[in-house]
N, C-alpha and C positions, 0 to 999 in steps of 0.2 A: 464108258464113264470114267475108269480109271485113265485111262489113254486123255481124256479131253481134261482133265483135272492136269495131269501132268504137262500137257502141251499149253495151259491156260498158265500155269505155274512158269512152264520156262520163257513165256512172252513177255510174262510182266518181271520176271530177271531182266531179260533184254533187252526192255522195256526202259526199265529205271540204270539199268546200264550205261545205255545210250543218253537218256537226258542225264545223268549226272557228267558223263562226257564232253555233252554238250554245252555245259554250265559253266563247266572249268576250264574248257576252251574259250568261253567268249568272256566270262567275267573278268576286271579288271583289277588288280590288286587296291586295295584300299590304303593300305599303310604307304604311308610315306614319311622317310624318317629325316629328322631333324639333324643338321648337320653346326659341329663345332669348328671352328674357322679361325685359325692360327694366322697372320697376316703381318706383312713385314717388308718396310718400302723408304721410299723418301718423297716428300711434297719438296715446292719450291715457292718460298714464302715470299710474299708480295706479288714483284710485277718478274719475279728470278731472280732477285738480289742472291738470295742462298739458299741453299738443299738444309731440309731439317728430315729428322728421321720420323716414319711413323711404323710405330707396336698398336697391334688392335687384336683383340679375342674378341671371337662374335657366336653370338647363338641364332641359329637361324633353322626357325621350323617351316614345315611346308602347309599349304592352304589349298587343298583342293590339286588340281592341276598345271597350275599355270603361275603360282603366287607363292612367292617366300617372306619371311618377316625377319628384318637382319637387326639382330640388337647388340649394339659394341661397346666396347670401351675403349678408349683409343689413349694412348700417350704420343708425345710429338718433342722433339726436343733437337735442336741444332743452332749453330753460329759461326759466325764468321767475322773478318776484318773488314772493314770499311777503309777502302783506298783514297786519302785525301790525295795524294800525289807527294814527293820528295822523301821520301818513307813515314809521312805522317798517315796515323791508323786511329782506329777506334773499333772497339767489338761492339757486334750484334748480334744479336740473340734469341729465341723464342722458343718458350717453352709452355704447352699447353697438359691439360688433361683434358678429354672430351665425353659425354656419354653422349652415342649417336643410333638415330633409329631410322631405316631403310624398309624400306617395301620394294620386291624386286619382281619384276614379271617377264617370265620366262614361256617366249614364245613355242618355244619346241617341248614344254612339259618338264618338270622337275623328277628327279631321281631316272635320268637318261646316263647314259652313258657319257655325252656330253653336255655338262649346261652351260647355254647363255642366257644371259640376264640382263636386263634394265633396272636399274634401281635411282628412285626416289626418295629424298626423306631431310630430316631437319636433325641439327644436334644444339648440344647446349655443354659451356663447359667453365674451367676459369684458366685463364693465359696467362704468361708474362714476357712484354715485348722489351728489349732494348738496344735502340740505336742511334741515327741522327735526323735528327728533326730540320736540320738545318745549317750554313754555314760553310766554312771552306778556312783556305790558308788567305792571305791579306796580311798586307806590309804595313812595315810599324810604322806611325805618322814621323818617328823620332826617327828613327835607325836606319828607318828603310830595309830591313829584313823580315823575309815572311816570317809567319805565324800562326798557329793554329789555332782558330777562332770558329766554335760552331755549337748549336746547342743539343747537349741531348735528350733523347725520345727515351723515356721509363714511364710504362704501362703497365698497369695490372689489373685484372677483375674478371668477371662474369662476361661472357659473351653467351651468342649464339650464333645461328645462322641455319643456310642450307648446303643438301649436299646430292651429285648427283654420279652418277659410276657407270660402267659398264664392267660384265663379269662375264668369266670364262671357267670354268671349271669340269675336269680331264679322270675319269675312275681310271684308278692304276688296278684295281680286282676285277673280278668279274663279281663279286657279289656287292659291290661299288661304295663299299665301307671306307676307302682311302680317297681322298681327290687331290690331286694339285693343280693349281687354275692361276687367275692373276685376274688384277680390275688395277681398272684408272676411272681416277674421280680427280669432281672439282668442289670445292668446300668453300662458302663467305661466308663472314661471319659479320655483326654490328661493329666490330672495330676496323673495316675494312681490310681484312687480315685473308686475300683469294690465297687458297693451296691446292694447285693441282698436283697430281703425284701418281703413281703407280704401288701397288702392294704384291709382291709375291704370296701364295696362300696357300697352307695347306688344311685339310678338311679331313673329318672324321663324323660319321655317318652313326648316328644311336641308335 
Protein backbone atom coordinates (compact mmCIF):
# COMPACT_ATOMS: atom_id res chain seq x y z
CA UNK A 1 0.00 0.00 0.00
CA UNK A 2 2.70 2.26 1.03
CA UNK A 3 4.81 1.36 -2.06
CA UNK A 4 1.73 2.14 -4.52
CA UNK A 5 0.96 5.53 -2.55
CA UNK A 6 4.38 6.43 -3.08
CA UNK A 7 4.86 5.23 -6.87
CA UNK A 8 1.10 6.98 -7.48
CA UNK A 9 2.86 10.27 -5.80
CA UNK A 10 5.96 10.08 -7.88
CA UNK A 11 3.79 9.65 -11.40
CA UNK A 12 1.87 12.49 -10.80
CA UNK A 13 5.30 14.62 -10.02
CA UNK A 14 6.23 13.38 -13.43
CA UNK A 15 3.39 13.87 -14.44
CA UNK A 16 2.87 17.67 -13.90
CA UNK A 17 6.42 17.83 -14.74
CA UNK A 18 6.28 17.00 -18.00
CA UNK A 19 3.18 18.91 -19.00
CA UNK A 20 4.44 22.02 -17.44
CA UNK A 21 7.42 21.51 -19.79
CA UNK A 22 5.41 20.94 -22.17
CA UNK A 23 3.47 24.15 -22.00
CA UNK A 24 6.53 26.27 -21.79
CA UNK A 25 7.95 24.93 -24.67
CA UNK A 26 5.13 25.39 -26.98
CA UNK A 27 3.54 28.62 -25.52
CA UNK A 28 4.14 31.80 -27.19
CA UNK A 29 5.06 34.84 -25.47
CA UNK A 30 2.26 37.26 -25.35
CA UNK A 31 4.04 40.63 -24.59
CA UNK A 32 5.03 42.54 -27.16
CA UNK A 33 6.68 45.64 -26.46
CA UNK A 34 6.01 48.93 -27.84
CA UNK A 35 8.85 50.61 -29.32
CA UNK A 36 9.94 54.60 -29.22
CA UNK A 37 11.43 55.65 -32.61
CA UNK A 38 13.96 58.45 -32.92
CA UNK A 39 14.12 59.23 -36.72
CA UNK A 40 16.23 61.50 -38.82
CA UNK A 41 16.46 62.04 -42.77
CA UNK A 42 15.84 64.37 -45.60
CA UNK A 43 12.67 64.36 -48.13
CA UNK A 44 12.94 66.16 -51.34
CA UNK A 45 10.25 68.66 -51.81
CA UNK A 46 8.29 68.92 -55.00
CA UNK A 47 9.30 67.16 -58.13
CA UNK A 48 13.59 67.50 -56.45
CA UNK A 49 13.66 70.95 -56.57
CA UNK A 50 15.51 70.76 -52.80
CA UNK A 51 16.26 68.50 -49.86
CA UNK A 52 14.45 69.69 -46.61
CA UNK A 53 15.19 67.92 -43.49
CA UNK A 54 12.81 65.73 -41.54
CA UNK A 55 12.94 65.08 -37.26
CA UNK A 56 10.01 62.61 -36.26
CA UNK A 57 9.42 60.84 -32.67
CA UNK A 58 7.19 58.03 -33.10
CA UNK A 59 5.44 55.73 -30.58
CA UNK A 60 4.60 52.58 -32.05
CA UNK A 61 2.83 49.64 -30.17
CA UNK A 62 2.51 46.18 -31.35
CA UNK A 63 -1.10 44.35 -32.20
CA UNK A 64 -1.02 40.94 -32.25
CA UNK A 65 1.53 39.47 -34.48
CA UNK A 66 1.81 40.87 -37.54
CA UNK A 67 0.57 44.78 -36.99
CA UNK A 68 2.20 47.83 -35.52
CA UNK A 69 0.48 51.30 -34.99
CA UNK A 70 3.10 54.19 -35.63
CA UNK A 71 1.99 57.57 -34.12
CA UNK A 72 4.53 60.75 -34.97
CA UNK A 73 5.36 63.85 -34.96
CA UNK A 74 7.22 65.01 -37.39
CA UNK A 75 9.12 68.56 -38.19
CA UNK A 76 10.38 69.21 -41.74
CA UNK A 77 12.37 72.28 -42.52
CA UNK A 78 14.81 73.19 -45.52
CA UNK A 79 15.61 75.72 -48.52
CA UNK A 80 17.27 76.64 -51.05
CA UNK A 81 18.21 79.26 -54.06
CA UNK A 82 16.24 79.39 -57.03
CA UNK A 83 18.62 79.67 -60.11
CA UNK A 84 17.13 82.27 -62.64
CA UNK A 85 20.42 82.29 -64.56
CA UNK A 86 23.27 85.38 -64.76
CA UNK A 87 23.44 85.09 -60.94
CA UNK A 88 19.84 86.08 -60.45
CA UNK A 89 18.32 84.03 -57.40
CA UNK A 90 15.52 83.85 -55.09
CA UNK A 91 14.97 81.58 -51.97
CA UNK A 92 12.72 78.62 -51.32
CA UNK A 93 11.58 77.32 -48.70
CA UNK A 94 9.48 74.88 -46.56
CA UNK A 95 8.73 74.39 -43.52
CA UNK A 96 6.11 72.01 -42.06
CA UNK A 97 5.00 70.55 -38.56
CA UNK A 98 3.05 67.16 -39.15
CA UNK A 99 1.10 64.80 -36.77
CA UNK A 100 1.16 61.43 -38.79
CA UNK A 101 -0.56 58.16 -38.14
CA UNK A 102 0.94 54.72 -39.74
CA UNK A 103 -0.26 51.14 -39.51
CA UNK A 104 2.61 48.84 -40.51
CA UNK A 105 2.32 45.15 -41.21
CA UNK A 106 4.97 43.08 -40.65
CA UNK A 107 5.07 39.96 -42.72
CA UNK A 108 7.75 38.04 -40.77
CA UNK A 109 6.04 39.04 -37.07
CA UNK A 110 6.96 41.89 -34.81
CA UNK A 111 9.59 41.78 -31.90
CA UNK A 112 12.10 39.57 -34.35
CA UNK A 113 15.30 40.06 -34.53
CA UNK A 114 14.73 41.55 -37.72
CA UNK A 115 11.71 43.77 -38.75
CA UNK A 116 10.33 44.59 -42.01
CA UNK A 117 7.44 46.50 -42.35
CA UNK A 118 4.67 48.00 -44.79
CA UNK A 119 3.30 50.93 -43.48
CA UNK A 120 0.11 52.88 -44.42
CA UNK A 121 -1.47 55.83 -43.26
CA UNK A 122 -2.64 59.50 -43.44
CA UNK A 123 -1.16 62.85 -41.66
CA UNK A 124 -2.38 66.27 -41.12
CA UNK A 125 -0.32 69.35 -40.33
CA UNK A 126 0.26 73.18 -41.03
CA UNK A 127 3.14 74.23 -43.59
CA UNK A 128 4.75 77.14 -45.03
CA UNK A 129 5.86 77.27 -48.56
CA UNK A 130 8.10 79.87 -50.39
CA UNK A 131 9.16 80.18 -53.77
CA UNK A 132 8.45 81.06 -57.49
CA UNK A 133 5.36 80.76 -58.93
CA UNK A 134 6.42 82.00 -62.07
CA UNK A 135 8.50 84.25 -64.42
CA UNK A 136 12.20 84.49 -65.48
CA UNK A 137 14.77 87.36 -66.61
CA UNK A 138 13.20 89.45 -69.85
CA UNK A 139 14.64 92.59 -71.44
CA UNK A 140 13.61 95.97 -70.82
CA UNK A 141 11.27 97.35 -73.60
CA UNK A 142 13.65 100.73 -73.06
CA UNK A 143 17.17 99.43 -72.38
CA UNK A 144 17.20 96.35 -73.82
CA UNK A 145 18.83 94.89 -70.59
CA UNK A 146 17.58 91.87 -68.81
CA UNK A 147 15.78 91.74 -65.72
CA UNK A 148 14.33 89.97 -63.16
CA UNK A 149 10.78 89.57 -63.49
CA UNK A 150 8.88 86.77 -61.80
CA UNK A 151 6.10 86.25 -59.19
CA UNK A 152 6.31 84.81 -55.79
CA UNK A 153 4.72 81.62 -54.34
CA UNK A 154 3.97 82.42 -50.23
CA UNK A 155 1.80 79.74 -48.78
CA UNK A 156 0.68 79.00 -45.61
CA UNK A 157 -2.10 76.86 -43.68
CA UNK A 158 -3.39 73.42 -42.79
CA UNK A 159 -2.72 70.61 -45.03
CA UNK A 160 -3.03 66.95 -45.15
CA UNK A 161 -2.58 64.07 -47.06
CA UNK A 162 -1.21 60.45 -47.33
CA UNK A 163 1.78 58.61 -46.46
CA UNK A 164 3.30 55.50 -47.34
CA UNK A 165 6.96 53.67 -46.30
CA UNK A 166 8.70 50.79 -46.21
CA UNK A 167 10.85 49.88 -42.83
CA UNK A 168 13.62 47.97 -41.76
CA UNK A 169 14.58 47.60 -38.35
CA UNK A 170 18.12 45.61 -36.89
CA UNK A 171 18.29 44.64 -32.69
CA UNK A 172 21.69 45.52 -31.64
CA UNK A 173 20.98 43.27 -27.96
CA UNK A 174 19.94 39.98 -27.80
CA UNK A 175 17.15 41.07 -25.44
CA UNK A 176 16.17 43.49 -28.66
CA UNK A 177 15.57 46.49 -26.40
CA UNK A 178 17.94 48.78 -28.84
CA UNK A 179 16.99 48.85 -32.92
CA UNK A 180 18.61 50.80 -35.61
CA UNK A 181 16.69 50.26 -38.98
CA UNK A 182 15.85 53.06 -41.80
CA UNK A 183 12.38 53.59 -43.98
CA UNK A 184 11.63 55.47 -46.98
CA UNK A 185 8.39 56.98 -47.56
CA UNK A 186 6.32 58.93 -49.88
CA UNK A 187 4.00 61.68 -48.41
CA UNK A 188 1.17 64.20 -50.51
CA UNK A 189 -0.51 66.32 -49.07
CA UNK A 190 -3.67 68.83 -50.51
CA UNK A 191 -1.20 71.50 -51.52
CA UNK A 192 0.46 69.26 -53.76
CA UNK A 193 3.57 69.36 -51.71
CA UNK A 194 5.01 65.05 -52.92
CA UNK A 195 8.04 64.28 -50.31
CA UNK A 196 9.80 61.37 -50.81
CA UNK A 197 12.67 60.88 -48.43
CA UNK A 198 14.61 58.41 -46.33
CA UNK A 199 14.92 58.52 -42.31
CA UNK A 200 17.73 57.03 -40.50
CA UNK A 201 15.94 55.46 -36.94
CA UNK A 202 16.74 54.58 -33.90
CA UNK A 203 14.41 52.57 -31.45
CA UNK A 204 13.97 51.65 -27.94
CA UNK A 205 11.77 48.82 -27.00
CA UNK A 206 9.44 49.47 -23.39
Amino acid sequence: MRCSVLCLTAALVLLASNLASAQATSSVPTHRPALVRLGLGSSLNGSGDYGVTKLHVEYAPAFGRHLRLGSRLALLSGSDLYEFGRGYTALQSYRAVNVEQEVYWLPFGVNKAVEFSVGVGAFGGYGSQKGVAGGGLRANDSTGELELNYTPLNERGFHGGYIASLNLDVALNQERTWRVGGRVALQNDTRANVLPGAQLVFSRAL
